[in-house]
Structure formats: structure tokens, C-alpha cells
C-alpha distance (Angstrom), angle and dihedral (degrees) to the residues before:
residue distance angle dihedral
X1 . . .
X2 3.95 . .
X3 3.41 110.9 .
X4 3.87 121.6 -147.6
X5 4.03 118.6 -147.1
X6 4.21 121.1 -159.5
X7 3.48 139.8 178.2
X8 4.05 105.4 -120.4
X9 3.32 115.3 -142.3
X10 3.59 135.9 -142.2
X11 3.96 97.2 -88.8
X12 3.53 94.4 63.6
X13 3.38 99.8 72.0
X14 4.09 92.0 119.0
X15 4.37 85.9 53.9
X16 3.07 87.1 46.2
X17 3.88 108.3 48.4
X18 3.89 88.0 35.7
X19 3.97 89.2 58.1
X20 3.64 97.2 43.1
X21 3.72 88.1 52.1
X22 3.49 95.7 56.9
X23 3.51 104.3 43.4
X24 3.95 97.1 37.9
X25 3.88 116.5 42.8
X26 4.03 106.4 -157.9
X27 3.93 85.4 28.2
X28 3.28 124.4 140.6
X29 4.55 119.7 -70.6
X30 3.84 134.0 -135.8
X31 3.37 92.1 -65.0
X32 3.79 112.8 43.9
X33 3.63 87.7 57.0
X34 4.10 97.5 50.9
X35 3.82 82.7 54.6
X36 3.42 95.2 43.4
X37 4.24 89.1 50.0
X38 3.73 91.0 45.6
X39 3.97 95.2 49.0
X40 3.95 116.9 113.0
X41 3.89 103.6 -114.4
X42 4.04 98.6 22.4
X43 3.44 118.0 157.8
X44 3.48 105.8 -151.3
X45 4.00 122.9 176.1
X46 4.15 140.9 160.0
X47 3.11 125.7 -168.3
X48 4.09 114.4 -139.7
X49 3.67 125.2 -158.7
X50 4.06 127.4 -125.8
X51 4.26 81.1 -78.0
X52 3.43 94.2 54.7
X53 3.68 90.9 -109.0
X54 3.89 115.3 143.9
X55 3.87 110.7 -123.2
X56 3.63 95.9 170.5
X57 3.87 154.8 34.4
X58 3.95 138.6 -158.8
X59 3.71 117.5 -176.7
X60 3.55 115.1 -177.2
X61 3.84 142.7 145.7
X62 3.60 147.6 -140.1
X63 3.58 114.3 -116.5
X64 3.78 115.1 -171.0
X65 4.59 95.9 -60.5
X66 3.85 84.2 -19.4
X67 3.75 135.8 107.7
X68 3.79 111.4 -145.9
X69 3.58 114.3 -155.9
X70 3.61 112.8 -157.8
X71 4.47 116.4 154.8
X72 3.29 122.9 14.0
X73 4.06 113.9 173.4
X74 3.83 134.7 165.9
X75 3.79 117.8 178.7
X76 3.56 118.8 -104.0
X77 3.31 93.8 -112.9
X78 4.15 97.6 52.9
X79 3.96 95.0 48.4
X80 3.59 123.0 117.3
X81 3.73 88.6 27.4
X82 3.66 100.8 99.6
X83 3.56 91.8 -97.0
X84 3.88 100.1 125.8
X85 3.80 96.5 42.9
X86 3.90 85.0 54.1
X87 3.90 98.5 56.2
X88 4.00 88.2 39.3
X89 3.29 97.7 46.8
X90 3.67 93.8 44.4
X91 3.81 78.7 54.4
X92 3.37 110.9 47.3
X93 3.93 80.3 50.8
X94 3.96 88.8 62.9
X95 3.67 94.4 45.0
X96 3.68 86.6 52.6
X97 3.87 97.0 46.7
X98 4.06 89.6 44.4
X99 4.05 83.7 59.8
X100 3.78 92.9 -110.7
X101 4.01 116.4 164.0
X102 3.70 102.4 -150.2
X103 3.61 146.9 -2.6
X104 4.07 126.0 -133.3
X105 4.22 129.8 -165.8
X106 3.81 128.4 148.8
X107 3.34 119.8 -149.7
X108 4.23 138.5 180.0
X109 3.87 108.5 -72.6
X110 3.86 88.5 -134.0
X111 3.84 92.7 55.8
X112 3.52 95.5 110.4
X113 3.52 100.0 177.8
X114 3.38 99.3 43.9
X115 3.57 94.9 56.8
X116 3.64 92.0 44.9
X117 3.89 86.4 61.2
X118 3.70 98.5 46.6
X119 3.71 88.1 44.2
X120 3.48 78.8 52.3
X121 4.15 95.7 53.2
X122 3.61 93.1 46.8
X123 4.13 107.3 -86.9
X124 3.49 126.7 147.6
X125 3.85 134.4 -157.8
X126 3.60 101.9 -100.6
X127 4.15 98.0 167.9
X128 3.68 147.5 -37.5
X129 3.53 144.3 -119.6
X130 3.99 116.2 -152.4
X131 3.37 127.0 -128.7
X132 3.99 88.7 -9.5
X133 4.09 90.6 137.8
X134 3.90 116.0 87.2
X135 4.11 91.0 -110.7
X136 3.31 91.9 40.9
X137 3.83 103.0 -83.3
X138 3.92 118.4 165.6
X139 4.33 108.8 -118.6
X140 3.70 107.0 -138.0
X141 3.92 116.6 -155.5
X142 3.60 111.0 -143.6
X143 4.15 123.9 -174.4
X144 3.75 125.8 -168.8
X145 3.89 112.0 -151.2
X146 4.51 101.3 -136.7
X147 3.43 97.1 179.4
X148 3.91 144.1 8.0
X149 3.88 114.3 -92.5
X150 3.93 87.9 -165.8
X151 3.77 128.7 -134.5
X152 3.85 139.4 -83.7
X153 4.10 87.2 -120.2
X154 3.92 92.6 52.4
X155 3.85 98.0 59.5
């Protein structure tokens, strides 16, 4: 399948919201992800399928030489296609070309898949929060080095 990564813009807030909702239950509403458009340094991306259909969202932000990671959602019915590693990848790439150092998410530490793919990508366990999950699930906090800060000895 050849996956197709955009920018979203700030008038698809509705597309947006509407796909994060059904791909991520708990995810963010309405109007977490207007806020999250409108925010200076957003990095906002969907994935769209060969139809032009959008399968899947990735809201993060830029926080100071940071990457934020805060949805990501693929429909049910696009998963294990390669459709997440597309829009992360695609990403990660951005972060890296917009001289970010590192990239942060948290995710459920029973979302195997998930953590295969960001295993996958490059992120580490970097902590945990107990219990943080409604249900009790574990968060784990993951970080994906995306370029070299250098070292005190090499200046």
C-alpha cells in the first residue's frame, strides 16, 4: 500500500477530531485538537490511503529543541498496514530537518504494537508512571534521540 503523508491545516479540525475519536478511545475532543491546530510549532500530519481517505493522525508539538508527541491514531481498519510507521517516520524526518534533538510520547504499557513500532523507530523506555491508565494501565515514556547534542570533551 503507498501511504500518502499531509500537513492538516487549521480547517480540519472536524476531520480531524472525528478521526482521532475513532481510532483512539480516551483521545483527545473537539477542542483539544483546535488548540492543538492553532498552536505555534504544531506538527500536525494524516496519513491518507491510495483513495485519498485519511486513516490516521499525529498531533504533536515543538517544545523549546523538543518534539512533543501527543495523538497518534490509525483506524482500525488501516493498522498493521504500515500506516503508522509512515506518518511517524515522515515525522521524525521533520523533527530532524527542523534541527530538533529529541522526540517524547507515552503510551499504555500493554500496547504491544505500539511499542513494537516505536521500538521499531528508535525509542527507548525512559520512565513510567503507575497506574496512570483509566483501568489501571502503567504509561510508559518513550524518547527517540534525532540528532547528536555532542559532548563537553568534543568542544
Amino acid at each position: 500500500m503507498e501511504w500518502r503523508v499531509h500537513r492538516v491545516g487549521g480547517e480540519s479540525v472536524d476531520r480531524v477530531a472525528d478521526l482521532i475519536a475513532a481510532s483512539l478511545p480516551g483521545g483527545w475532543g473537539h477542542s483539544s485538537v483546535a488548540s492543538a491546530l492553532d498552536q505555534t510549532g504544531s506538527f500536525a500530519r494524516w496519513v491518507l490511503d491510495e483513495e485519498g481517505r485519511a486513516v490516521g493522525v499525529v498531533l504533536a508539538r515543538r517544545i523549546l529543541d523538543g518534539l512533543e508527541i501527543d495523538q497518534v491514531g490509525v483506524l482500525p481498519s488501516a493498522r498493521r498496514q504500515g500506516a503508522a510507521r509512515a506518518l511517524m517516520t515522515r515525522l521524525l524526518d521533520e523533527a530532524r530537518e527542523a534541527g530538533l534533538i529529541e522526540a517524547l510520547l507515552e503510551l499504555a504499557e500493554s500496547n504491544l504494537p505500539a511499542r513494537a513500532l516505536y521500538a521499531g523507530l528508535g525509542f527507548v523506555v525512559v520512565g513510567r508512571r503507575a497506574r496512570y491508565y483509566p483501568g489501571g494501565d502503567d504509561a510508559l515514556l518513550l524518547r527517540c534521540t534525532l540528532r547528536a547534542t555532542g559532548s563537553a570533551s568534543g568542544r
